[in-house]
C-alpha positions in Angstrom: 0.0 0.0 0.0 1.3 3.5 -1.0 0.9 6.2 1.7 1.8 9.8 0.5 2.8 12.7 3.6 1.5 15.7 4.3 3.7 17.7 6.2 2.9 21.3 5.2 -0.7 23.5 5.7 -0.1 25.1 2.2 -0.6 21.7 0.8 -3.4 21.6 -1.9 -5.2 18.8 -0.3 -4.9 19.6 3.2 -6.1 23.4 2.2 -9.2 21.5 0.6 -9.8 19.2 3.6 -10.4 22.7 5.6 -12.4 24.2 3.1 -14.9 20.8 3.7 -14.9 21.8 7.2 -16.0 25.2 6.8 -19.8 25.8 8.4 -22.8 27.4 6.4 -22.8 28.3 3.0 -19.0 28.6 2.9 -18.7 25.2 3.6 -21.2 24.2 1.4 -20.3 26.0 -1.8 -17.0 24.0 -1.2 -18.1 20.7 -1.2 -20.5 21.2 -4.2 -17.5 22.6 -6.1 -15.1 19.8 -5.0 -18.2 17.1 -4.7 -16.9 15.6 -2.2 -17.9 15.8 1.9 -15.2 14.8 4.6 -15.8 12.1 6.8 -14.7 12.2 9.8 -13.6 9.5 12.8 -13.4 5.9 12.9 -17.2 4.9 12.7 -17.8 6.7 9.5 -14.8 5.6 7.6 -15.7 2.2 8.9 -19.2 3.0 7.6 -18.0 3.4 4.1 -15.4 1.1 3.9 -15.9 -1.2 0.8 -17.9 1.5 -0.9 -16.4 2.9 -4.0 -17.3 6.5 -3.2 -14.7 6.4 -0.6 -11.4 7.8 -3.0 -9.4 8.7 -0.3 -8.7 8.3 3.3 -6.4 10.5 5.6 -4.3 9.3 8.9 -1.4 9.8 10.5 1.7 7.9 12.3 -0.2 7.9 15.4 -3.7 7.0 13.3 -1.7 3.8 11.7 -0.5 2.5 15.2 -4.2 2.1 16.2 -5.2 -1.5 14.9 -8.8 -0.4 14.2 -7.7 1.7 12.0 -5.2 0.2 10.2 -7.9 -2.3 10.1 -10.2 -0.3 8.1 -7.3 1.6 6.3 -6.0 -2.0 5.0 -9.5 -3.4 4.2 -10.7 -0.7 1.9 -7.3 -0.6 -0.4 -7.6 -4.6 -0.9 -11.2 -4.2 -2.1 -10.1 -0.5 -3.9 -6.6 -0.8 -4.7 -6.8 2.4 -6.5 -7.9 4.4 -3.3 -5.2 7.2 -2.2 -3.8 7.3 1.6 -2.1 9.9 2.6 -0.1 10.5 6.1 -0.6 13.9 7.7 2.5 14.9 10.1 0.8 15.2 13.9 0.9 19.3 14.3 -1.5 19.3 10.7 -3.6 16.9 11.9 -4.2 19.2 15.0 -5.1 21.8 13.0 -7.5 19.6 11.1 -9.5 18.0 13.9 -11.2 19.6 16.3 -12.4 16.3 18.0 -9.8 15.9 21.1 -8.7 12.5 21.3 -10.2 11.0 18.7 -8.7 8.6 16.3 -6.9 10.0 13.8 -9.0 9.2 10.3 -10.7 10.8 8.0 -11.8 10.1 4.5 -12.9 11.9 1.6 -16.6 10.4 0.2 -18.0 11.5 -3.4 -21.1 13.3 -2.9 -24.5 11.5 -4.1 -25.5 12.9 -7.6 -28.8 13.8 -5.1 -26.7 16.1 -3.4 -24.6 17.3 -6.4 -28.2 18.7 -8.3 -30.0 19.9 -4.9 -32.6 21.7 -6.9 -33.3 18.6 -9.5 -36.8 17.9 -9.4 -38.1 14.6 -8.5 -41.5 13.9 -10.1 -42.9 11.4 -7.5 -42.2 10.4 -4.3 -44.2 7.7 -3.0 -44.3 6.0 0.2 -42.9 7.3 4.0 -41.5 10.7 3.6 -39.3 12.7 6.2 -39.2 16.4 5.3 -37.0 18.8 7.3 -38.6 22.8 7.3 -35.6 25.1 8.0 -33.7 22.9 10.8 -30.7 25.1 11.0 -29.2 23.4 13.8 -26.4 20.6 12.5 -26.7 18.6 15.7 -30.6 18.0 15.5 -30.0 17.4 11.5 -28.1 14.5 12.3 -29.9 13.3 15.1 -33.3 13.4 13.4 -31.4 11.7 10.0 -29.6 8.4 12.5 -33.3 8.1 14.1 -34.6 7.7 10.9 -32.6 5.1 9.7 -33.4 3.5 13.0 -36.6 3.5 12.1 -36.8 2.4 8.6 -37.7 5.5 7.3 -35.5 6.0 4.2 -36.6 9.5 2.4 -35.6 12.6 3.5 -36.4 16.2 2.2 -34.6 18.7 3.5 -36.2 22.1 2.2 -33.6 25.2 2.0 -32.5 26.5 4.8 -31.6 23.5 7.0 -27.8 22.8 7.3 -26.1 20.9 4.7 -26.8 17.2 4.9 -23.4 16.4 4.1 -21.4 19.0 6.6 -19.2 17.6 9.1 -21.2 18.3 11.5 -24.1 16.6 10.7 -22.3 13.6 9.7 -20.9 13.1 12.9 -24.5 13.4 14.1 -25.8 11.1 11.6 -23.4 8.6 12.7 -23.4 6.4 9.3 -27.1 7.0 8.9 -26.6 8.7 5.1 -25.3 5.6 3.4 -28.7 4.5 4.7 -30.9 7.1 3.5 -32.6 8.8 0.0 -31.5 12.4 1.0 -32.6 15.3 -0.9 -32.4 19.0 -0.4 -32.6 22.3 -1.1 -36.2 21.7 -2.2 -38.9 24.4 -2.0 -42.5 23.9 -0.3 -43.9 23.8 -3.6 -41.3 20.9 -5.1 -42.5 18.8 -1.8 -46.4 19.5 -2.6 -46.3 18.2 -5.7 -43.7 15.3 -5.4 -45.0 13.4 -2.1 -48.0 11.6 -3.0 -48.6 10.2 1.2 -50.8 12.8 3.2 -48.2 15.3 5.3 -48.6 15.1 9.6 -46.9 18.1 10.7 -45.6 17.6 14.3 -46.9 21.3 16.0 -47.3 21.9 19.4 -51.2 23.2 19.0 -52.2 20.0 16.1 -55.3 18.5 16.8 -54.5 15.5 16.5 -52.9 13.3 19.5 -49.6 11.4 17.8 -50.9 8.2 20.5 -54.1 8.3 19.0 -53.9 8.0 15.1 -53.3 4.6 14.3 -56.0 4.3 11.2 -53.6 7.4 10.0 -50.1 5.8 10.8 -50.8 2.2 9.1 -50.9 3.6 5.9 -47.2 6.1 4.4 -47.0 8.8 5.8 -45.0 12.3 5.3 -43.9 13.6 8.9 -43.0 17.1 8.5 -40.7 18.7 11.1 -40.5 22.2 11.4 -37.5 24.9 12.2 -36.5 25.4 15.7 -37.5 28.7 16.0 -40.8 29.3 14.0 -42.1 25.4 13.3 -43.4 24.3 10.1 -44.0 26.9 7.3 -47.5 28.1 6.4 -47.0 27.0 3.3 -46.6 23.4 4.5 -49.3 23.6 7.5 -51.9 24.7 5.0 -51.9 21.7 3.3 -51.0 19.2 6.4 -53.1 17.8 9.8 -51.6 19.1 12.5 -50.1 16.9 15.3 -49.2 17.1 18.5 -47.6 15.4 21.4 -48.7 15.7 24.6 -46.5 16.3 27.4 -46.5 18.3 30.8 -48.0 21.9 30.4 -45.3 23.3 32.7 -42.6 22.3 29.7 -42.8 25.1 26.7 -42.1 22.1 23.8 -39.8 19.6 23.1 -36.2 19.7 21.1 -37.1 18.6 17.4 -35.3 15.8 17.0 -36.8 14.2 20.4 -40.1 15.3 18.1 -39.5 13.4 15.4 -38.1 10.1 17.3 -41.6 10.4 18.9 -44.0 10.1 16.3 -41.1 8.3 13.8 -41.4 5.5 16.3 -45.0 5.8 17.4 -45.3 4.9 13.5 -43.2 2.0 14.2 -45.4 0.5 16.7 -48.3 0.8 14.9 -47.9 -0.8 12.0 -45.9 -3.6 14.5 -49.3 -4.1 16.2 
């Protein structure tokens, strides 16, 4: 196996790798124009390992002495000889990680031609939908994309305005959950109206309909909308959805939106279980 160093920050590559990093739009407009997202720690290499989207993986000395990652490291160039590895010296990779004591690997993935044309419209989207309205945090993005996975749910729509799907950040919060998932964003209210044919829930604090009391609703797909921390689901979006709420104490304003979603993604579950 061929391993090339890295030992200065005005390398081409490692300047790249930071660009990847870069939060909101800056960070965006560089992966679209590189098409590639950066993956970062053990579990999501390991993730992708034996995928051919995987082109390139980054270590260190330090990263190569852990056997779990040599492990991973080794396994992906049998299966994709052609993958490049390179060595970063230790003082670059602690200017590339923030992540304090975490293994040292990272790999670069090829973005999803889904994420490459965000705006391509899709004509129909049958079946259980997951749309995202403006979720600007990166940590609940991620959370709400692993639970979905969990729960079998496979179709995302992110609508502009939530963070990148593919941003460090919310891959580390998705923990793996992407390779799992149909994601597609940077969709308007009207693309979602006319592309998912299953009736739109929107999960609202006021809905009139109890999420434990629904299940002639839930049996059948169904679109779960969740909406932006701050102002909830759009009025675009609630004009053409039934409202639903979960009940919980009246002393506690509402609930984070990714505990939201797990709610009624898994109150879904359990229905059609039964």
């Amino acid at each position: 196996m061929k391993i090339e160093f890295i030992s200065s920050k005005d390398n081409s590559l490692f300047k790249e790798i930071r660009q990847l990093q870069a939060a909101g739009p800056k960070g965006q407009k560089a992966r679209f124009a590189c098409g590639q997202a950066l993956l970062e720690g053990i579990h999501l290499v390991q993730t992708w390992v034996g995928d051919p989207a995987l082109k390139t993986l980054i270590t260190s000395e330090l990263g190569l002495q852990n056997p779990e990652i040599a492990q991973a490291v080794y396994d992906h160039v049998e299966i994709y000889p052609e993958t490049r590895v390179y060595q970063l010296d230790k003082g670059l990779w602690d200017l590339l990680s923030d992540l304090v004591n975490a293994p040292q690997i990272a790999g670069l993935l090829d973005l999803p031609q889904s994420a490459l044309n965000p705006q391509k419209s899709v004509a129909t989207l049958e079946g259980d939908v997951i749309i995202l309205d403006r979720i600007q945090d990166a940590g609940n993005v991620g959370s709400i994309l692993r639970t979905a996975a969990a729960a079998g749910f496979t179709q995302v729509i992110a609508l502009s305005g939530c963070a990148h799907l593919w941003s460090s950040k919310v891959l580390r919060a998705g923990m793996g959950a992407h390779r799992l998932l149909d994601l597609y964003e940077g969709w308007s209210s009207q693309q979602v109206l006319s592309a998912v044919t299953a009736p739109l829930l929107a999960a609202t604090a006021d809905g009139e309909l109890d999420v434990f009391n629904m299940p002639k609703l839930l049996v059948h797909p169904v679109a779960w909308v969740m909406g932006s921390e701050g102002q909830g689901v759009s009025e675009d979006l609630m004009a053409q959805a039934k409202g639903v709420s979960i009940p919980i104490d009246p002393r506690v304003e509402s609930l984070n939106v990714s505990t939201a979603a797990a709610v009624c993604l898994f109150e879904t579950v359990r229905i059609r279980r039964n």
